[in-house]
MDAnalysis code that builds the backbone (N, CA, C; Angstrom):
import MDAnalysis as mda
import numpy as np

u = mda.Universe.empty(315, n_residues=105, atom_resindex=np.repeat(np.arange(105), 3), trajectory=True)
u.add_TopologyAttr("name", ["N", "CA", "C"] * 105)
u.add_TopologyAttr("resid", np.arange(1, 106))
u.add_TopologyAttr("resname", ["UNK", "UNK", "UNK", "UNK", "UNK", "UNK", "UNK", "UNK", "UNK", "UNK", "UNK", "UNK", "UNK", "UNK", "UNK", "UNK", "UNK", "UNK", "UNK", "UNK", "UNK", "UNK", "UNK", "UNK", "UNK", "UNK", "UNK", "UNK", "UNK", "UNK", "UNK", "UNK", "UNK", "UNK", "UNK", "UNK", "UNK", "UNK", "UNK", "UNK", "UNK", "UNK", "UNK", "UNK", "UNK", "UNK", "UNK", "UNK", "UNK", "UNK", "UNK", "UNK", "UNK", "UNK", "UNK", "UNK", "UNK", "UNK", "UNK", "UNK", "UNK", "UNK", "UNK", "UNK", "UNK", "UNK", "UNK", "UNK", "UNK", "UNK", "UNK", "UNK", "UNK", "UNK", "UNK", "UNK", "UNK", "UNK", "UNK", "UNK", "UNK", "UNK", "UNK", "UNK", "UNK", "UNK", "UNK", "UNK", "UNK", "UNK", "UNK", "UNK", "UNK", "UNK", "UNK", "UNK", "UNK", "UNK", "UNK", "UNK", "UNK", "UNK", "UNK", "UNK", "UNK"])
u.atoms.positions = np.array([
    [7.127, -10.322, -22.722],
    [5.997, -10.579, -23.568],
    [4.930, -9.537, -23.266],
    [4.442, -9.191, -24.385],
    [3.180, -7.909, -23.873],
    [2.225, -7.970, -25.384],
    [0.991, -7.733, -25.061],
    [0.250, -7.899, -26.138],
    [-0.993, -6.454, -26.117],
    [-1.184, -5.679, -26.914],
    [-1.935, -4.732, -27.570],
    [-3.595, -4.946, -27.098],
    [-3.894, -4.204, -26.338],
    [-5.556, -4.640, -25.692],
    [-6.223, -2.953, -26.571],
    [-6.856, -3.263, -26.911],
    [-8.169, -1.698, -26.700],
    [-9.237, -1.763, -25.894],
    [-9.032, -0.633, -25.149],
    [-9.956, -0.697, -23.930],
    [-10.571, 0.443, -23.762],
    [-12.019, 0.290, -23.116],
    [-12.610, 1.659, -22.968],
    [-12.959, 1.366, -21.343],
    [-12.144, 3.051, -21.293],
    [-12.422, 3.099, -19.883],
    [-13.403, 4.915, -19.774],
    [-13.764, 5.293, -18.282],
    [-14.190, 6.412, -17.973],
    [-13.458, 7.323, -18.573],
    [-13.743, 8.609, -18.714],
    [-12.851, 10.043, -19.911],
    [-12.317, 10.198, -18.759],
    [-12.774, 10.276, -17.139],
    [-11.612, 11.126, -15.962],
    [-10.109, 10.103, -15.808],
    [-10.471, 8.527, -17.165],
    [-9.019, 7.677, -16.604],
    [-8.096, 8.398, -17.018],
    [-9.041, 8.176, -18.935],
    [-8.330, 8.479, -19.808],
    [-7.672, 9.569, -20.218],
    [-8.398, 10.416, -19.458],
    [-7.911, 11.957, -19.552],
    [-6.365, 11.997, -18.588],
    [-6.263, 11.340, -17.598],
    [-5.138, 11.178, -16.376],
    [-3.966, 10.365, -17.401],
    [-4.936, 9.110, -17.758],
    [-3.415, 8.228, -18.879],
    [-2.686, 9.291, -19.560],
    [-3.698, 10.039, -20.098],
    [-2.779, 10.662, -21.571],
    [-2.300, 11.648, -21.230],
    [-2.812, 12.442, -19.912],
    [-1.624, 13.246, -19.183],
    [-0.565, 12.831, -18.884],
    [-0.229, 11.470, -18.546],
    [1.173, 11.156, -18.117],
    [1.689, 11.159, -18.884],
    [1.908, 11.787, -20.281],
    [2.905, 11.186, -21.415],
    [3.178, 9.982, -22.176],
    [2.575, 8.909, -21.431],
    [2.472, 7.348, -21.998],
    [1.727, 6.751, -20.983],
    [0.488, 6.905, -22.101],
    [-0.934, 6.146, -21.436],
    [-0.513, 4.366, -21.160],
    [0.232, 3.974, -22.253],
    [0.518, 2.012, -21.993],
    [1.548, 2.446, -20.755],
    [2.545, 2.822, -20.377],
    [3.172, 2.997, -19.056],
    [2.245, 3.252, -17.745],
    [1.377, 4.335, -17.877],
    [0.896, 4.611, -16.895],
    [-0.534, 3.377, -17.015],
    [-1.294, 2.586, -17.586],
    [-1.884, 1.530, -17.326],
    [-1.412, 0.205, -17.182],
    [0.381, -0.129, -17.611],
    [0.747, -1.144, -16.925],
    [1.017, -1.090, -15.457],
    [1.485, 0.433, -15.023],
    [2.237, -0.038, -13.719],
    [0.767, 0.366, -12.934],
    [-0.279, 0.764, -13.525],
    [-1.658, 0.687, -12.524],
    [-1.973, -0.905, -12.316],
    [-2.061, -1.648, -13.617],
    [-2.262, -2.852, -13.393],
    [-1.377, -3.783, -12.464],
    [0.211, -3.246, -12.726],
    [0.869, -4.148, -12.077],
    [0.464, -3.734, -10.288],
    [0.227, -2.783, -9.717],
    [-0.173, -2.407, -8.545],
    [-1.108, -3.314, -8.169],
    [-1.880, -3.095, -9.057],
    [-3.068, -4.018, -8.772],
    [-3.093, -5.944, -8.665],
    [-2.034, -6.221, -9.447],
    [-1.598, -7.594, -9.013],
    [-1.031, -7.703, -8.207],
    [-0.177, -6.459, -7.746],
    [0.848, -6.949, -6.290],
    [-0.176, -6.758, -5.412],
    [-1.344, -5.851, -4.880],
    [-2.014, -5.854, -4.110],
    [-3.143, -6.930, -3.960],
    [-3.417, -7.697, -5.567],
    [-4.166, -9.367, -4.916],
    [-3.376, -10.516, -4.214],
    [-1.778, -10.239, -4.873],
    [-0.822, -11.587, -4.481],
    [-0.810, -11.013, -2.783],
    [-0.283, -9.802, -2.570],
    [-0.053, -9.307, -0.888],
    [-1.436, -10.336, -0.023],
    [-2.467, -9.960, -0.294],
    [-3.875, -10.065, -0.377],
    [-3.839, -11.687, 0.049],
    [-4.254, -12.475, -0.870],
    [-3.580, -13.458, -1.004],
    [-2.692, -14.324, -0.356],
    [-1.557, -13.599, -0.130],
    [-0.638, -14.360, 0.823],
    [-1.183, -14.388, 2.445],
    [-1.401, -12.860, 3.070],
    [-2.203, -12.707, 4.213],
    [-3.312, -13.480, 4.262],
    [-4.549, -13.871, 3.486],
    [-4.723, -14.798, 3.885],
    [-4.621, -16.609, 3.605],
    [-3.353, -16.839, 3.594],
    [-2.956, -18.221, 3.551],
    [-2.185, -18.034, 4.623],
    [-1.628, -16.829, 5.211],
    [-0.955, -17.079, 6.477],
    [-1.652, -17.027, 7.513],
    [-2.759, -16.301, 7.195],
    [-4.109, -16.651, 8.410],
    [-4.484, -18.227, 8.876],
    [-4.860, -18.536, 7.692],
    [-5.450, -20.259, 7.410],
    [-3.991, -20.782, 7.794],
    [-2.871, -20.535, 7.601],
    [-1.665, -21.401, 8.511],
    [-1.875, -21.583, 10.523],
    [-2.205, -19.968, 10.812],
    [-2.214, -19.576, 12.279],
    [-3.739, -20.139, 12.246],
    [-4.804, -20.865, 11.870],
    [-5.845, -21.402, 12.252],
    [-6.875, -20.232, 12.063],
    [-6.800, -19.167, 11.641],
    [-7.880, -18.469, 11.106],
    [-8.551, -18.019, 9.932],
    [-9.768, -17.838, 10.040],
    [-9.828, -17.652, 8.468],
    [-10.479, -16.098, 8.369],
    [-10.169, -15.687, 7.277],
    [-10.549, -14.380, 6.587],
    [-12.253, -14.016, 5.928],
    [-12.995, -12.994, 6.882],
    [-14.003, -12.679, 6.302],
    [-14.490, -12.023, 5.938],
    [-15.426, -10.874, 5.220],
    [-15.570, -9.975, 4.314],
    [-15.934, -8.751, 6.453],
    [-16.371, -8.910, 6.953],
    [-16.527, -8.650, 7.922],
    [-14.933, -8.294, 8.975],
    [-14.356, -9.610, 8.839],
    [-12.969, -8.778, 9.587],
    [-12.068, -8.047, 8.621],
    [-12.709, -8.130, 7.458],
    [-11.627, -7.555, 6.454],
    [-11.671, -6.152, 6.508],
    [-13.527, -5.863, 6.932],
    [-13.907, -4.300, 7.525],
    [-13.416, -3.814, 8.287],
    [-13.226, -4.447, 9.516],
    [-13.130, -4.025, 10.565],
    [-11.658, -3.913, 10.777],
    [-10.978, -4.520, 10.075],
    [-9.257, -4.394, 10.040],
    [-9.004, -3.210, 9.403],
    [-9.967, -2.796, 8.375],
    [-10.015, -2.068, 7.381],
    [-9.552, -0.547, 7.945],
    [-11.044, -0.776, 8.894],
    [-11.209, 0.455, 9.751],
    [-9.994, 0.949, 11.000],
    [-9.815, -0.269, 11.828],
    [-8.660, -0.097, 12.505],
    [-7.582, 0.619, 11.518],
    [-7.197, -0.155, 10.823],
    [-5.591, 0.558, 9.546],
    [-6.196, 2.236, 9.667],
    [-7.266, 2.505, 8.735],
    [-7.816, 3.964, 8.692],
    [-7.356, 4.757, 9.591],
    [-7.937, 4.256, 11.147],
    [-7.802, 5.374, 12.142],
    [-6.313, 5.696, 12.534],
    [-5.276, 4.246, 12.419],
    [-3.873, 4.195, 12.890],
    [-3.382, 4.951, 11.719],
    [-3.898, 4.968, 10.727],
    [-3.518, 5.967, 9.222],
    [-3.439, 7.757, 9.441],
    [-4.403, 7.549, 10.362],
    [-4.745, 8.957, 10.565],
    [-3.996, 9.558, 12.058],
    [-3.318, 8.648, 12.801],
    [-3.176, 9.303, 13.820],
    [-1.202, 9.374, 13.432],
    [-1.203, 9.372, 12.470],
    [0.384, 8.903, 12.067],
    [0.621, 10.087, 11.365],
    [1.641, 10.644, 11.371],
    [2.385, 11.843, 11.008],
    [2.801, 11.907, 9.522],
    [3.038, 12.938, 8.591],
    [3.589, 12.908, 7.459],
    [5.195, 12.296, 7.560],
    [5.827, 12.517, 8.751],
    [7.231, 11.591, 8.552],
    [7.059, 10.570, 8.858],
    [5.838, 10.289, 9.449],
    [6.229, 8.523, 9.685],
    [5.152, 7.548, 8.616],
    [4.288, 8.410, 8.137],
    [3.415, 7.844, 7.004],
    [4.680, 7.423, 5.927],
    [5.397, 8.558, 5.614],
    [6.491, 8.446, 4.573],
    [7.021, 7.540, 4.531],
    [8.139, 7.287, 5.790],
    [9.038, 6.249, 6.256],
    [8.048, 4.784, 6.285],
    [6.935, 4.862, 6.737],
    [6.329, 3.523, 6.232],
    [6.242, 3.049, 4.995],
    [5.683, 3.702, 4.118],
    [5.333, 3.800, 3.050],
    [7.042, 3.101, 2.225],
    [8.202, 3.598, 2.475],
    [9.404, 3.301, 1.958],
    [9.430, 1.849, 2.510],
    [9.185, 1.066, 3.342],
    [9.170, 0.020, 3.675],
    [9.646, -0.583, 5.081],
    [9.953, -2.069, 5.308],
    [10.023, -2.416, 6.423],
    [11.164, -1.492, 6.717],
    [12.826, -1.893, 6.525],
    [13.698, -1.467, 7.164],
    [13.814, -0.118, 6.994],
    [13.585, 0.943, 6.247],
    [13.284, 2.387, 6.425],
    [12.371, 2.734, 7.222],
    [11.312, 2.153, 7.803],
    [10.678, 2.574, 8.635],
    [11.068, 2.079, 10.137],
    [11.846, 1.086, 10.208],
    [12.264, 0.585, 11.406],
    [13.707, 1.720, 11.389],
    [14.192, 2.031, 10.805],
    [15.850, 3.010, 10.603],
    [14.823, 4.176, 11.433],
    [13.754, 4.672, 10.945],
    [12.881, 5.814, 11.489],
    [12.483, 5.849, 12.814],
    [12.218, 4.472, 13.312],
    [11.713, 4.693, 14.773],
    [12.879, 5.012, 15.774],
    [13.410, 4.055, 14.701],
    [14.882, 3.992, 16.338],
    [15.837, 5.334, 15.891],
    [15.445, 6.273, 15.070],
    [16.273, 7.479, 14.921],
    [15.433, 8.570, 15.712],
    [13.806, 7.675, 15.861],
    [13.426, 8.868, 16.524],
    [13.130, 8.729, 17.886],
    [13.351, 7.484, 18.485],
    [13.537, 7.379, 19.780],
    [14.921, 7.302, 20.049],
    [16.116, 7.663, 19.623],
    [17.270, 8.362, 20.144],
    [17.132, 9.400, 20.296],
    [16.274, 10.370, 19.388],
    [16.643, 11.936, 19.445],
    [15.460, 12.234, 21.003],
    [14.368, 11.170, 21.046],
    [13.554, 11.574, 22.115],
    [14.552, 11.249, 23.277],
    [15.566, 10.265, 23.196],
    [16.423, 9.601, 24.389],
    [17.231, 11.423, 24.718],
    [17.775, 11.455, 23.573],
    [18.965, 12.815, 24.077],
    [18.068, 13.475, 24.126],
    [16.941, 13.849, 24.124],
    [16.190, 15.219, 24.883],
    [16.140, 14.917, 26.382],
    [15.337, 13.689, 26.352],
    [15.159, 13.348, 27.858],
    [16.484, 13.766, 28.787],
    [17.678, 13.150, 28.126],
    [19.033, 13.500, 29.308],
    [19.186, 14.581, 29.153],
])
């Protein structure tokens, strides 16, 4: 099901939509990003409020900031391999603490 919106957005969106070749493609899968990142959102904190804590605009900063700096101290291969997900990034560590194992011997 999909229904026909007209929307006005900034010229730097619209100028990017209509570069991609199909502006409704490239504003659904922005939108759909954007719902998977409230449901993610969302779920983290109902699993907080399970473990007895709750979520505040304050630790949300400060988590914020922690992620940032661990963002930054992380390599283009292992940003990557995260980015692909849990078990590609777990295939990554333990490929790269073997190759650190056979250096060591």
């Amino acid at each position: 099901m999909s229904k026909r919106l007209t929307i006005i957005v900034p010229d730097q969106v619209a100028e990017r939509a209509q570069a991609s070749g199909n502006a409704s493609k490239w504003f659904t899968a922005a939108g759909l990003r954007l719902l998977s990142g409230e449901q993610y959102l969302a779920a983290g904190v109902r699993h907080m409020a399970g473990a007895g804590l709750t979520a505040t605009e304050e630790g949300a900063r400060t988590a914020g900031e922690v992620l940032r700096a661990a963002e930054q101290r992380m390599s283009p291969e292992t940003w990557a391999a995260l980015r692909r997900g849990p078990q590609p990034y777990r295939d990554f560590l333990a490929a790269r603490d073997a190759a650190a194992a056979a250096d060591a011997a």
